[in-house]
C-alpha positions in Angstrom: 0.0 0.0 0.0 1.8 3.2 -1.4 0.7 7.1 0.4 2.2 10.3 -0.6 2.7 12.6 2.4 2.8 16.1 2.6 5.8 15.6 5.1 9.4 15.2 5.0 10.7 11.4 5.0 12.1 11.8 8.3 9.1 13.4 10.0 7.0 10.5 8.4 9.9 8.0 9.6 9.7 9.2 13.0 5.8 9.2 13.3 5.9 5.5 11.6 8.3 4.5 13.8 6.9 5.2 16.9 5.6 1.8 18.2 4.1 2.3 20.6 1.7 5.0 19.0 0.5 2.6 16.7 -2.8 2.6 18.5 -3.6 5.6 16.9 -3.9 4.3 13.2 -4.7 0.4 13.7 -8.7 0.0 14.6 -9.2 -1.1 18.1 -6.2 -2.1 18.8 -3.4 -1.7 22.0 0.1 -1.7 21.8 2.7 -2.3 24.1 6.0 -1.4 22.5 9.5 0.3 23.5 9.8 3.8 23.2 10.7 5.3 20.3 13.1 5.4 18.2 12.7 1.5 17.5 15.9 -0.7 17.5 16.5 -3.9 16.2 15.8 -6.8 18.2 12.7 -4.7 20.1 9.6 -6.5 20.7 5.9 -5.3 20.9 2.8 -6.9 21.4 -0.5 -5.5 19.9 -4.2 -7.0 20.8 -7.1 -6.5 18.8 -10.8 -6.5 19.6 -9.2 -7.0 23.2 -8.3 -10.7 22.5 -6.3 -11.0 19.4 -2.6 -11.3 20.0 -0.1 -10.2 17.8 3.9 -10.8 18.8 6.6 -9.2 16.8 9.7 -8.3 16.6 11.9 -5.5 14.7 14.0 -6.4 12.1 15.8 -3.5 10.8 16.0 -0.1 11.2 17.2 2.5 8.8 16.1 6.2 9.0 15.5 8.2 5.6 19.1 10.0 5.0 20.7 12.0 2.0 18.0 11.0 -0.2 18.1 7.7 0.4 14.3 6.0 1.7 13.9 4.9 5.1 13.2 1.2 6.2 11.5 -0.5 9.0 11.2 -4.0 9.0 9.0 -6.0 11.5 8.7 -10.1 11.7 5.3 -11.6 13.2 6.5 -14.1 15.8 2.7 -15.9 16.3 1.3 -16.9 18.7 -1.1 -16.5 15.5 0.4 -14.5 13.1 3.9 -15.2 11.5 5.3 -13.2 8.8 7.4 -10.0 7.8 6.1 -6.3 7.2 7.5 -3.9 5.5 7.1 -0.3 5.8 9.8 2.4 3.2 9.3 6.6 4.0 10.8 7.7 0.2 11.4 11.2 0.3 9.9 12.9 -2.8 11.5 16.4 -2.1 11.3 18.6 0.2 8.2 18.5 2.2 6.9 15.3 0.5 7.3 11.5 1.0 6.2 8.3 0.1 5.0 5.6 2.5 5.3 1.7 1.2 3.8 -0.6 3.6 3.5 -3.9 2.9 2.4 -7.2 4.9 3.6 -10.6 4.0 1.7 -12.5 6.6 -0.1 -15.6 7.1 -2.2 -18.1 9.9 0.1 -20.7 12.4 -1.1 -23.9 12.0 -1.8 -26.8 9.6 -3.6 -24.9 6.7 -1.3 -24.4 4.0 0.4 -20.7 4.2 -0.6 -20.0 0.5 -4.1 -20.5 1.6 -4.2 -18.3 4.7 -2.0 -15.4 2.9 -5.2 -15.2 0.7 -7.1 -15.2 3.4 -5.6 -12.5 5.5 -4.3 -10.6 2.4 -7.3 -8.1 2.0 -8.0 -7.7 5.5 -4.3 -6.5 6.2 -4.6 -3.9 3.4 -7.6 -2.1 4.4 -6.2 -1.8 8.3 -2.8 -0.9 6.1 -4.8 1.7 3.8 -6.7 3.3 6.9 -4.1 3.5 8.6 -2.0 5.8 6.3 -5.3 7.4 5.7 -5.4 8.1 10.2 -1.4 9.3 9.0 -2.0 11.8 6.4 -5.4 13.3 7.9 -3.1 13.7 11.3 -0.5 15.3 9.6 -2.9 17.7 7.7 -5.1 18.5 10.3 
């Protein structure tokens, strides 16, 4: 899911890479995350609808420099989901950027991963596409 911000990579970077405040852009859903900045090796845990865990884990870290995009890369470690996410700020000049954010994830258990991917494949881009949406209206507000 690709946004264009009216925002500088690293402000977007920064806002994206607060963990712990991604309560404000996922639908009811807590988090429980390090402070910010995040740092490889960090773990959060967010629960939806109050009973739907989500474990995971950062991967990389790389802050939007010299022109060059920003990177955070997050792995789901179960005890449901299990996958990678991807989220790229690009900046696009000054005062503009563009947010990739992308979910490779699928269901634990005996189905086969191909099979739950589809599954969960729509669902994570509309929480993915309102979430940016919860971003830019933030940012423009």
């Amino acid at each position: 899911m690709r946004r264009v911000l009216p925002v500088p990579a690293e402000v977007a970077f920064t806002l994206i890479g607060d963990l712990a405040g991604h309560d404000r852009w996922i639908p009811l859903t807590t988090i429980d995350a390090p402070p910010a900045p995040p740092r490889p090796g960090d773990l959060m845990e967010a629960v939806t609808t109050g009973f739907f865990v989500d474990r995971m884990r950062v991967e990389e870290v790389r802050a939007p420099e010299g022109g060059r995009p920003g990177l955070l890369r997050v792995r789901k470690i179960g005890p449901v989901l299990l996958g990678d996410v991807s989220i790229e700020v690009e900046p696009l000049g000054p005062g503009r950027c563009a947010v990739d954010w992308g979910e490779q994830v699928h269901l634990r258990g005996p189905l086969p991963r191909r099979f739950t991917t589809a599954l969960l494949t729509p669902v994570l881009e509309g929480m993915t596409a309102l979430a940016l949406w919860r971003i830019e209206r933030y940012l423009t507000r």
